[in-house]
C-alpha positions as CSV (number, residue, x, y, z in Angstrom):
1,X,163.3,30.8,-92.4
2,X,160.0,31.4,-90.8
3,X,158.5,31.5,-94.3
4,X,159.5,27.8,-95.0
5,X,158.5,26.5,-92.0
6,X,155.5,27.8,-92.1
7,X,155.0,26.0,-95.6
8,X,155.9,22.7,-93.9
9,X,154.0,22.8,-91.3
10,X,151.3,23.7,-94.2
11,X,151.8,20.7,-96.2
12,X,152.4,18.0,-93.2
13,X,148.5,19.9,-91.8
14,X,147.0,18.6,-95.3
15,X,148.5,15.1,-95.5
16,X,146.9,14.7,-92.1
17,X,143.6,16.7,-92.3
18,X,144.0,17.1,-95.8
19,X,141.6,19.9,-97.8
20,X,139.0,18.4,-100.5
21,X,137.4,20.2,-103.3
22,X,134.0,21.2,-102.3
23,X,132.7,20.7,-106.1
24,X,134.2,16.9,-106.3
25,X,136.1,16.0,-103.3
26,X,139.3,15.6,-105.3
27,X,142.7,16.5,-102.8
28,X,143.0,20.2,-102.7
29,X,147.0,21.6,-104.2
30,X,148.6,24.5,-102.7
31,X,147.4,27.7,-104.0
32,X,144.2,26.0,-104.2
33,X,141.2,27.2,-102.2
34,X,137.6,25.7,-101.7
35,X,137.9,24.4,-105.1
36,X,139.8,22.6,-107.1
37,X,141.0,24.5,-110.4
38,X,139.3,22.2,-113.2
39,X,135.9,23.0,-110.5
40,X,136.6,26.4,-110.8
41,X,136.8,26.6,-114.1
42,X,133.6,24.7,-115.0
43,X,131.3,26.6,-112.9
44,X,128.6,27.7,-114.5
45,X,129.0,31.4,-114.6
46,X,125.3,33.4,-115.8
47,X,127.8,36.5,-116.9
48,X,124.0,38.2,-116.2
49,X,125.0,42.3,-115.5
50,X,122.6,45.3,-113.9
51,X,122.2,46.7,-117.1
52,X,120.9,44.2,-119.4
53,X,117.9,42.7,-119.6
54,X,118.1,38.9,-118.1
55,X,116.1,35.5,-117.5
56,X,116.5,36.6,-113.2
57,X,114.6,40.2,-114.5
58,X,112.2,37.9,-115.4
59,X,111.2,35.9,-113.3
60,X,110.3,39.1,-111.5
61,X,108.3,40.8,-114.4
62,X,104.4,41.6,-113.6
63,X,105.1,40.5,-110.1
64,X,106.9,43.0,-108.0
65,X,108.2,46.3,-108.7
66,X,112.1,46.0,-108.5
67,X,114.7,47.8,-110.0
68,X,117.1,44.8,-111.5
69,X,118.2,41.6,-110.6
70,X,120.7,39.2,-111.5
71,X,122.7,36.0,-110.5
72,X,126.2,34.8,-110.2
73,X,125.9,31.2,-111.2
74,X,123.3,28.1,-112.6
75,X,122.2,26.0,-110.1
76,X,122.2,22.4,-111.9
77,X,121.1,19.4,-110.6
78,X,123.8,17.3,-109.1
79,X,126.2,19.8,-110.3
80,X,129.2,21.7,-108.6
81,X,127.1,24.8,-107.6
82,X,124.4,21.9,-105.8
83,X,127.6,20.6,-104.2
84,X,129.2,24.0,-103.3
85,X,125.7,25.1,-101.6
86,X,124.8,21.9,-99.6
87,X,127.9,22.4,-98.2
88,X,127.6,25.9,-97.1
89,X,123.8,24.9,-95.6
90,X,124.1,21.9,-94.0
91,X,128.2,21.3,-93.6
92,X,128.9,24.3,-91.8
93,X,130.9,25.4,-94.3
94,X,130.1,29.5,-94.0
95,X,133.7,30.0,-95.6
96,X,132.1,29.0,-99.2
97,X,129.7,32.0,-98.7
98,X,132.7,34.2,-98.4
99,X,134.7,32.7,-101.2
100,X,130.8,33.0,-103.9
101,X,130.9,36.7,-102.0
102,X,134.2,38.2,-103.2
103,X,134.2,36.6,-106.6
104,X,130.4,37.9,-107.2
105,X,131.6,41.3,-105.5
106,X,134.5,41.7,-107.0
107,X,132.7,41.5,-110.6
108,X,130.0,43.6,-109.6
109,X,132.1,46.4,-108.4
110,X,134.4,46.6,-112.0
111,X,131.7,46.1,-114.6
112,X,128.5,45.0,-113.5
113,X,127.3,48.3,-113.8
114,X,125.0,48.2,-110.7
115,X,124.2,52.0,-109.4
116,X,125.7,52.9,-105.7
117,X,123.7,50.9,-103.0
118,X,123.2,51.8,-99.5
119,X,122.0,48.2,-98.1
120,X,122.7,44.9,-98.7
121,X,120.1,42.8,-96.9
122,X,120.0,39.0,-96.7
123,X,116.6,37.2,-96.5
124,X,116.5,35.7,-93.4
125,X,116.2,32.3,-91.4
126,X,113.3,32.2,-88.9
127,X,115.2,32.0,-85.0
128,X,114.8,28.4,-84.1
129,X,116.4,27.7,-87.9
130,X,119.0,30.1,-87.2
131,X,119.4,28.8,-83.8
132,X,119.5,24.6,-85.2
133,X,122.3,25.8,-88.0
134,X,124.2,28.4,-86.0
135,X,124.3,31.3,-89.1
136,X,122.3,32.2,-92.1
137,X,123.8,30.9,-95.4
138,X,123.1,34.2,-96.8
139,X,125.0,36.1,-94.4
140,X,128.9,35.7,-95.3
141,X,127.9,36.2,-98.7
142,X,126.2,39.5,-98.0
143,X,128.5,40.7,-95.8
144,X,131.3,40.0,-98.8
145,X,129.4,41.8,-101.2
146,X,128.2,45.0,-99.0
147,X,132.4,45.0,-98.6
148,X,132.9,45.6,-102.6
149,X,130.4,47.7,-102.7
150,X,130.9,50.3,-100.0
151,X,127.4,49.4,-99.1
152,X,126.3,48.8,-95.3
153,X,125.0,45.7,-94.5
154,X,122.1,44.5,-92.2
155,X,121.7,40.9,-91.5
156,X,118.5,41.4,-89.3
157,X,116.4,43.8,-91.3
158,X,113.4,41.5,-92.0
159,X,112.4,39.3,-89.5
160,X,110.9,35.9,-90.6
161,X,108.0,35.5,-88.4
162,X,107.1,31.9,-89.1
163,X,109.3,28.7,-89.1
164,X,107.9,27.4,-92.3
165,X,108.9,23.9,-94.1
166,X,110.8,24.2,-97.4
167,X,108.4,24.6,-100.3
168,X,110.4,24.7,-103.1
169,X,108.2,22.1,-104.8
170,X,105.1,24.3,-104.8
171,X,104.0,26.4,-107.2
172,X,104.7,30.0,-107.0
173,X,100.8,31.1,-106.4
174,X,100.7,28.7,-103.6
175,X,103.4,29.3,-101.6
176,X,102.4,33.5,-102.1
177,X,99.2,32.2,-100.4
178,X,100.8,30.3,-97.3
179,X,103.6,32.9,-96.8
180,X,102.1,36.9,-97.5
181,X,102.9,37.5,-93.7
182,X,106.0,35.5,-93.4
183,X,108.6,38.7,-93.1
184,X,108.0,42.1,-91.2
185,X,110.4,44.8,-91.5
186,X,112.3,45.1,-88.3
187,X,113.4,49.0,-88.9
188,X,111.4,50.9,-91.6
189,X,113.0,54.2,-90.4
190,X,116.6,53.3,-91.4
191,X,115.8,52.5,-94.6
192,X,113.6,55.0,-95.5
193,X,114.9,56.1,-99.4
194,X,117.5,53.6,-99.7
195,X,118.6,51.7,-102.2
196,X,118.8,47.8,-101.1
197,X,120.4,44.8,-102.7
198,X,118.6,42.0,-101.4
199,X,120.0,38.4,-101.5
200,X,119.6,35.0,-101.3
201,X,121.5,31.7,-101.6
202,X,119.4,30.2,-104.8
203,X,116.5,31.4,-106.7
204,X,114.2,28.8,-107.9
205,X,110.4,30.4,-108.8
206,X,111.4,33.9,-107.2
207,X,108.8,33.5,-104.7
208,X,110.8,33.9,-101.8
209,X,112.5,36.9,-102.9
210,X,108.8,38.1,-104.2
211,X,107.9,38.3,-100.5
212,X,110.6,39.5,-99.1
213,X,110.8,42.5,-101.6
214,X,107.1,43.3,-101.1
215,X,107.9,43.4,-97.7
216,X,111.0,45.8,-98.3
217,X,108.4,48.2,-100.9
218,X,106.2,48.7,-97.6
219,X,108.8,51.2,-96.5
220,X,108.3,54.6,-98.1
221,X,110.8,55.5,-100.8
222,X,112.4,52.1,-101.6
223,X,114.5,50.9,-104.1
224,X,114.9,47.2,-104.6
225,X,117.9,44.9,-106.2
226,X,118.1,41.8,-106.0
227,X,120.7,39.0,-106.5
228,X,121.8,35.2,-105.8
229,X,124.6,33.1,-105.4
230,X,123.0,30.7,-107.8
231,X,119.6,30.5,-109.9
232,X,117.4,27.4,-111.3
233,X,118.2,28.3,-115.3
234,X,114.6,28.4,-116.9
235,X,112.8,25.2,-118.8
């Protein structure tokens, strides 16, 4: 009895507030979460592992000294993954960051092939962005995969120290030149000879995460991973 009313009551909540896919607004159907199933099943997947070489490896090539990286999905322009993530930034829609963290996770963890990590660390917002939004993007998603992976997770352990403009437009070189003191490490000492999995919401020319990791290399005995919810596919 209790079981059916509570699916009533379900179904009369979404007539009135009723639950859109994120991807292309279309009415969501019970069973259906976040997305709707045709959304679901035209996202672009990269199917990029931790033991194969990949375009996110890379990126990183000649630049910094990490250990593998990877991706879970394309970022297209005016695509569902640009959809899914303007949501989760600016719609406070954290529960998108949970939903890309448990399918990324859960894929990792069975055959991704990605050794045992003892960190997952997000990049982080400066304090007055973090304030203005009310959570990192990054965060949920983290958290999600530190879960499948038996990994702790540590959402302050770089500290942004300046509240700098996006610059995704600049070049790589350039924004390396405005930003080599934008993150500071806020305990070395716990992560002394630990293997981290850094992440990030999209990966565009790596720059970001080129910092960030360099920062993370400071502490002695560092090993660095990195993955995204979503990456700029290569021209």
């Amino acid at each position: 009895m209790y079981t059916k009313l509570s699916k009533i009551l379900k179904d009369i909540n979404s007539v009135l507030l009723p639950h859109v896919c994120f991807g292309c607004n279309a009415h969501l159907y019970r069973g259906e979460h976040h997305l709707c199933t045709v959304c679901r099943n035209q996202l672009p997947l990269t199917d990029y592992s931790f033991n194969v070489e990949n375009a996110v490896d890379r990126i990183f090539y000649g630049r910094i000294n990490i250990k593998k990286a990877n991706s879970f999905l394309f970022f297209i322009e005016n695509g569902i993954v640009k959809n899914l993530i303007h949501h989760l930034k600016y719609k406070n829609q954290e529960k998108i960051g949970v939903f890309l963290g448990d399918w990324h996770g859960q894929i990792i963890a069975e055959n991704n092939y990605l050794e045992p990590i003892d960190f997952v660390v997000p990049v982080p917002l400066h304090r007055k962005k973090l304030r203005k939004r009310g959570y990192n993007q990054v965060s949920a998603f983290g958290r999600r995969l530190s879960y499948h992976l038996n990994a702790g997770f540590i959402e302050d352990a770089l500290i942004k120290t300046s509240n700098t403009k996006t610059q995704t437009k600049k070049s790589r070189i350039a924004r390396w030149q405005n930003n080599k003191s934008l993150y500071v490490v806020r305990n070395p000492a716990q992560l002394e000879n630990r293997k981290i999995l850094l992440v990030d919401d999209v990966i565009t020319t790596g720059a970001t995460m080129e910092i960030c990791a360099k920062t993370l290399l400071e502490v002695p005995g560092v090993t660095i991973y990195i993955t995204s919810m979503a990456v700029v596919p290569l021209t």
